[in-house]
C-alpha positions as CSV (number, residue, x, y, z in Angstrom):
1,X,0.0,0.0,0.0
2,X,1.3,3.6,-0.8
3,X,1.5,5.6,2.0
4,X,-0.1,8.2,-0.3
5,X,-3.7,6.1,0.4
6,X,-2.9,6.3,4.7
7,X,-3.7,9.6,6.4
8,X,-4.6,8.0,9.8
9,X,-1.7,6.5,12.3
10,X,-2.7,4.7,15.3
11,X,-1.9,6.2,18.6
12,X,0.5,5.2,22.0
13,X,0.7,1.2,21.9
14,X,2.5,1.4,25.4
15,X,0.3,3.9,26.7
16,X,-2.6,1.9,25.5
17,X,-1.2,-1.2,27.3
18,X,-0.4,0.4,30.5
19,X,-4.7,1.9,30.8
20,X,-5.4,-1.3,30.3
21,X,-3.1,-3.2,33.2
22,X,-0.1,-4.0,31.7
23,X,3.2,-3.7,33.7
24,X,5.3,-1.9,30.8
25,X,8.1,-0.9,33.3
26,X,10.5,-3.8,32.6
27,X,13.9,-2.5,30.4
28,X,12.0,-3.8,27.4
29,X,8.8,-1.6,28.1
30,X,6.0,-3.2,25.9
31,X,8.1,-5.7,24.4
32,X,7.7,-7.4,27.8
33,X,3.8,-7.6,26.9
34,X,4.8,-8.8,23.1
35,X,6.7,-11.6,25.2
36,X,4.0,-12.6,27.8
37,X,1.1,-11.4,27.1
38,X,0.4,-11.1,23.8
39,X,-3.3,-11.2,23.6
40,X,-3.0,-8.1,25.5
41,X,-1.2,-6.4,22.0
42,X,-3.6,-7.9,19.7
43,X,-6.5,-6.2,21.7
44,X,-4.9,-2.7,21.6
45,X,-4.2,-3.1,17.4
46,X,-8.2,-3.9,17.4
47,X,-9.0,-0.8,19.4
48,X,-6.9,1.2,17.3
49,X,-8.5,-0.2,13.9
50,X,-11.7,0.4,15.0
51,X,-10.8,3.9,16.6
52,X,-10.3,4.4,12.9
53,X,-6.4,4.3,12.5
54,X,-5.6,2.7,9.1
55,X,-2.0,1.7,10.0
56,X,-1.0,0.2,12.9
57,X,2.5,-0.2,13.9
58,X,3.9,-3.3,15.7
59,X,5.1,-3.9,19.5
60,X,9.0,-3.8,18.6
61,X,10.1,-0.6,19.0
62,X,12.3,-1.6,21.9
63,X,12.8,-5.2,20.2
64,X,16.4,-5.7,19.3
65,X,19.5,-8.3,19.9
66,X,21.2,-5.7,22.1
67,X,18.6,-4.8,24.3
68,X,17.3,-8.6,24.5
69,X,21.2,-9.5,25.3
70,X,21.6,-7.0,28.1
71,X,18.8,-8.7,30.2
72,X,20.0,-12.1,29.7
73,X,18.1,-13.2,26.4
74,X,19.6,-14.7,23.2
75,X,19.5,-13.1,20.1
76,X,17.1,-15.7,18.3
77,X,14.6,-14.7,21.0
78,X,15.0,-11.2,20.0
79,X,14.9,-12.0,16.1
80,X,11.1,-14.2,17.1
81,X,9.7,-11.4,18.7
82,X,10.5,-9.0,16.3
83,X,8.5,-11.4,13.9
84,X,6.3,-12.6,16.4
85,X,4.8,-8.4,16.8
86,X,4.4,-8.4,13.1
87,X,2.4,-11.5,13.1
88,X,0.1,-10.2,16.1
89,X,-0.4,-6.9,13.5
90,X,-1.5,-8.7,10.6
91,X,-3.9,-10.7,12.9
92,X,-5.7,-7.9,14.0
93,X,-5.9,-6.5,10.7
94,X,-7.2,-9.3,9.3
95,X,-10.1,-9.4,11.6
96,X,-11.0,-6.2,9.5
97,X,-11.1,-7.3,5.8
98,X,-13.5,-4.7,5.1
99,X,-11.0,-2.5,5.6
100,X,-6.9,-2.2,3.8
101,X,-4.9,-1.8,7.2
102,X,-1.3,-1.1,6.7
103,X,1.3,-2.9,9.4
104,X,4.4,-0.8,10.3
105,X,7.4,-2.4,11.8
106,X,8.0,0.0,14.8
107,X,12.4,-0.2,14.7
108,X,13.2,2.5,17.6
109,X,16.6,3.9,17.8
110,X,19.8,2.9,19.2
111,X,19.0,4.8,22.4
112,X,15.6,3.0,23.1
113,X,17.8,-0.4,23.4
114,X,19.4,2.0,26.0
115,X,16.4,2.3,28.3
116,X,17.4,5.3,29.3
117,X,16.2,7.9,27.2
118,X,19.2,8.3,24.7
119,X,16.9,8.6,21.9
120,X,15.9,12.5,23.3
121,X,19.4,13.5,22.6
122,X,21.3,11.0,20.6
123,X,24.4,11.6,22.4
124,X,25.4,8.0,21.8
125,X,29.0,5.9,23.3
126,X,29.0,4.1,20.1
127,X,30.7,5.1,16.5
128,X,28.9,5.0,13.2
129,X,29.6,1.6,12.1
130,X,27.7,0.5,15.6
131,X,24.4,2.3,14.3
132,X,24.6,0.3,11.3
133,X,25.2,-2.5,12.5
134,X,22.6,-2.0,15.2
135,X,19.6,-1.5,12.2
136,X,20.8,-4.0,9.9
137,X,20.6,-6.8,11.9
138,X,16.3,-6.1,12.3
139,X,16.2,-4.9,8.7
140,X,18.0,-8.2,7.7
141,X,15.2,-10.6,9.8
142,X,12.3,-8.5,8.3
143,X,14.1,-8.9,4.8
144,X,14.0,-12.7,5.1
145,X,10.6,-13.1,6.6
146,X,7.5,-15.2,5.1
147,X,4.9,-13.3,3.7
148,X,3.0,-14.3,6.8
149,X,5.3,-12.1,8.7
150,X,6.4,-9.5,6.9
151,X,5.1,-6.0,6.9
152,X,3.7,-3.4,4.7
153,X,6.5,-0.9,5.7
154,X,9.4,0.0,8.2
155,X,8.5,2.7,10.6
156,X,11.6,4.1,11.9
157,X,10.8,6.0,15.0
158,X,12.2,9.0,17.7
159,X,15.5,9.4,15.6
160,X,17.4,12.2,17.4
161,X,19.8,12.9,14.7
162,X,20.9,13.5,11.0
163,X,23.8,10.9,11.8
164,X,21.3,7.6,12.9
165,X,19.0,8.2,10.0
166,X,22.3,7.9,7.5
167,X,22.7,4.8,9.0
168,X,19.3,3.7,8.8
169,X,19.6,4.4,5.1
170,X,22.8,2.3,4.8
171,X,21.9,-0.4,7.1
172,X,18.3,-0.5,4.9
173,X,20.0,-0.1,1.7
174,X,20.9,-3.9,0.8
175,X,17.3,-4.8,0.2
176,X,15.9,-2.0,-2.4
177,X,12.5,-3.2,-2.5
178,X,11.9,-2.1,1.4
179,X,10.3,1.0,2.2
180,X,9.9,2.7,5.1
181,X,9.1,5.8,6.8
182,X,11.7,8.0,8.9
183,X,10.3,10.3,12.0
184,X,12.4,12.0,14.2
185,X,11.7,13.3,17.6
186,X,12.9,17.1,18.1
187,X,14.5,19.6,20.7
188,X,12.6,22.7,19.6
189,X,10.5,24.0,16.6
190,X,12.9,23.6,14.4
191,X,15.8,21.1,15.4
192,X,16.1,17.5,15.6
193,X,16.9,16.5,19.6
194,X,20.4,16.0,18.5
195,X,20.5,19.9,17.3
196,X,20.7,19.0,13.2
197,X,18.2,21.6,11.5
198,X,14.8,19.2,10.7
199,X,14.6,20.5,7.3
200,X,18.5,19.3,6.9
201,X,17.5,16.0,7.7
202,X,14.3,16.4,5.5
203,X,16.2,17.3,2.5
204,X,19.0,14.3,2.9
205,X,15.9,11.8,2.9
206,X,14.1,13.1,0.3
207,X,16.5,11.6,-2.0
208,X,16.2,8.3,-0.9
209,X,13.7,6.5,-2.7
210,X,13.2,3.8,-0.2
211,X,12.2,6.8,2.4
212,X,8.4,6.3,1.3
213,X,7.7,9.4,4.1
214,X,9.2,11.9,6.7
215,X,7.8,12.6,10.2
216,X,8.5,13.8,13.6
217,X,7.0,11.6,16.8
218,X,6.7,12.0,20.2
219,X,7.3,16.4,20.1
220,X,4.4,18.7,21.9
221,X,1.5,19.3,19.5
222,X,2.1,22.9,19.7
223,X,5.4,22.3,18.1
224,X,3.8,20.1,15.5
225,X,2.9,23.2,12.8
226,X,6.3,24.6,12.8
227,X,8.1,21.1,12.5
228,X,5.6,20.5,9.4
229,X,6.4,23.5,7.6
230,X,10.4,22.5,8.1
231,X,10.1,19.2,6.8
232,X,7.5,20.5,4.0
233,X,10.8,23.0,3.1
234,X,13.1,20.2,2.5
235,X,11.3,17.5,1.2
236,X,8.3,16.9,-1.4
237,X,7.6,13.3,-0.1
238,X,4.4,12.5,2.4
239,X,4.7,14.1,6.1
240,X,4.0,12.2,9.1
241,X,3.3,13.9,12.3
242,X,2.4,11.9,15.3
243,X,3.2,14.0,18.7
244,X,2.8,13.1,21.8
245,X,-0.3,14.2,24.7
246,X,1.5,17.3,25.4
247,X,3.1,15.6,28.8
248,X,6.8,15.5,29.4
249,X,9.2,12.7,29.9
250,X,10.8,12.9,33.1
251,X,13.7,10.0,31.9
252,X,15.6,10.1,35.7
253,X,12.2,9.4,37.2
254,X,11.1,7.4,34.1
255,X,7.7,9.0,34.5
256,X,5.1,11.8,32.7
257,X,4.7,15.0,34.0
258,X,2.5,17.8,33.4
259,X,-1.0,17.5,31.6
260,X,-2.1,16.4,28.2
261,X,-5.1,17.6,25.9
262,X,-8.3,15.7,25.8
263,X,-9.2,14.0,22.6
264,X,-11.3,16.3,21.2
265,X,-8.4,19.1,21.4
266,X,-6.4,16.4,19.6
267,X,-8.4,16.4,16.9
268,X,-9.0,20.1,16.7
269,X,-5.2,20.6,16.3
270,X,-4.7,17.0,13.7
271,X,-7.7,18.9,11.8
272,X,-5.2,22.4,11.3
273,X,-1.8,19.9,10.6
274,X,-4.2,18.2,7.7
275,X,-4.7,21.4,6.5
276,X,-1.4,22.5,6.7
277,X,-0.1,19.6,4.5
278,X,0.3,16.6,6.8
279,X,-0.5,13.6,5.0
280,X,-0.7,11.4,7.8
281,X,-1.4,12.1,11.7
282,X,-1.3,9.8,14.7
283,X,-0.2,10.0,18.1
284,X,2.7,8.7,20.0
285,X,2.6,8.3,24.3
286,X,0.0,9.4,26.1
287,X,-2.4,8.9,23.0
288,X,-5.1,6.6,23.4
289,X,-7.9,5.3,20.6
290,X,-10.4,8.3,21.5
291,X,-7.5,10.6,20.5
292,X,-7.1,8.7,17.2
293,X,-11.0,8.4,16.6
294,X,-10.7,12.3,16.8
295,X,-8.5,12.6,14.6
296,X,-10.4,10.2,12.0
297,X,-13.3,12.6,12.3
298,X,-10.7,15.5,11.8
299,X,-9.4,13.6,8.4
300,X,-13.5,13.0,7.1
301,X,-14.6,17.2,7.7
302,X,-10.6,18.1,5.7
């Protein structure tokens, strides 16, 4: 599926979990749920479908050899879940085959294997040749997967700098016939967190033509019209934005603070972003399906 046919992104997976009883406080975060209780992931997809979302993205953002290694796991128990969260994505789809729901393999950054909120500054201990290395090895398992596990598109999510999304693009660039989508979490209105210029970074992906779309995730939603107008500036190809509640992310006390809008704010604000050329809106933390079902009446009166 183009991403062209998609304006509507499903909304916080974790946050969605943790309403709903889920302990999501393990270093894996949700991937803990993927692992034992995944029935609990397949009912959050559903409520996101039928909140309206038309792609939903998989329970792997913090699924990775590295992170699955530091806790005591083997790599092939990394490399199953990864395929595992794709399968759950496709079987909640397919309980809607009225409707064409794309699956997005959530691939976090190098710093979400950190657990320890890297990702918000991308000040990384690690050279180039690590981030590679770090993307390639999920890329590669997605590459190779049967057609009952392999998704419609790679989401790559929270990127804090220009740097990780080169290597993204190298690590992704073996297998030309992936696409995915790049979104990049920010410091202010107009820099990525690691301090690159957003429309820099929009401008080296728009010539990739395996980067099907460019985004910014998990940023304030008052921040969200000025970060769409830099990416807009550098780039022609479909913008994603997907912000957070409006909370902050207290990463010493690994805990919100601060308030978040109500849904029907949400939408007020996703129906000004379609207007101002977002293609596709969704929410990241603190974003529930009554946010996203606002945002799918926002999309129907654009």
């Amino acid at each position: 599926m183009d991403l062209h046919a998609i304006h509507i992104l499903d909304g916080g997976l974790a946050s969605e979990l943790e309403a709903r009883g889920a302990d999501i406080s393990g270093p894996l975060w949700s991937a803990h749920v993927l692992e034992d209780q995944p029935q609990r992931v397949l009912a959050v997809h559903r409520a996101y479908i039928e909140a309206g979302a038309q792609c939903i993205a998989t329970c792997s953002y913090q699924v990775s050899r590295m992170g699955y290694a530091e806790i005591g796991l083997a790599p092939e128990r990394a490399d199953a879940a990864l395929l595992h969260s794709v399968s759950l994505a496709r079987a909640a789809a397919a309980e809607f085959p009225h409707l064409d729901v794309l699956v997005a393999a959530s691939l976090g950054p190098y710093g979400a294997a950190l657990h320890n909120g890297a990702e918000y500054h991308g000040s990384y201990d690690c050279s180039y040749a690590d981030l590679v290395a770090f993307h390639r090895e999920r890329i590669a398992v997605l590459a190779a997967a049967p057609p009952s596990q392999a998704p419609g598109i790679l989401a790559f999510e929270t990127f804090p700098s220009l740097d990780e999304a080169r290597a993204a693009c190298q690590a992704l660039a073996p297998w030309p016939h992936l696409k995915a989508w790049l979104s990049f979490t920010c410091r202010d209105q107009k820099s990525v967190a690691h301090g690159e210029p957003l429309r820099a970074c929009a401008a080296f992906l728009d010539a990739n033509p395996q980067i099907a779309g460019i985004g910014v995730n998990c940023v304030p939603p008052l921040w969200v019209p000025s970060l769409l107008a830099e990416i807009r500036a550098g780039s022609a190809k479909p913008v994603l934005v997907y912000p957070n509640s409006g909370e902050g992310w207290d990463a010493a006390s690994r805990c919100w603070t601060g308030s978040g809008g109500e849904p029907a704010e949400f939408g007020a604000q996703a129906a000004a972003w379609f207007a101002a050329g977002a293609q596709i809106v969704g929410g990241c933390c603190r974003t529930r399906p009554a946010h996203i079902h606002q945002v799918a009446l926002a999309n129907k009166s654009a």
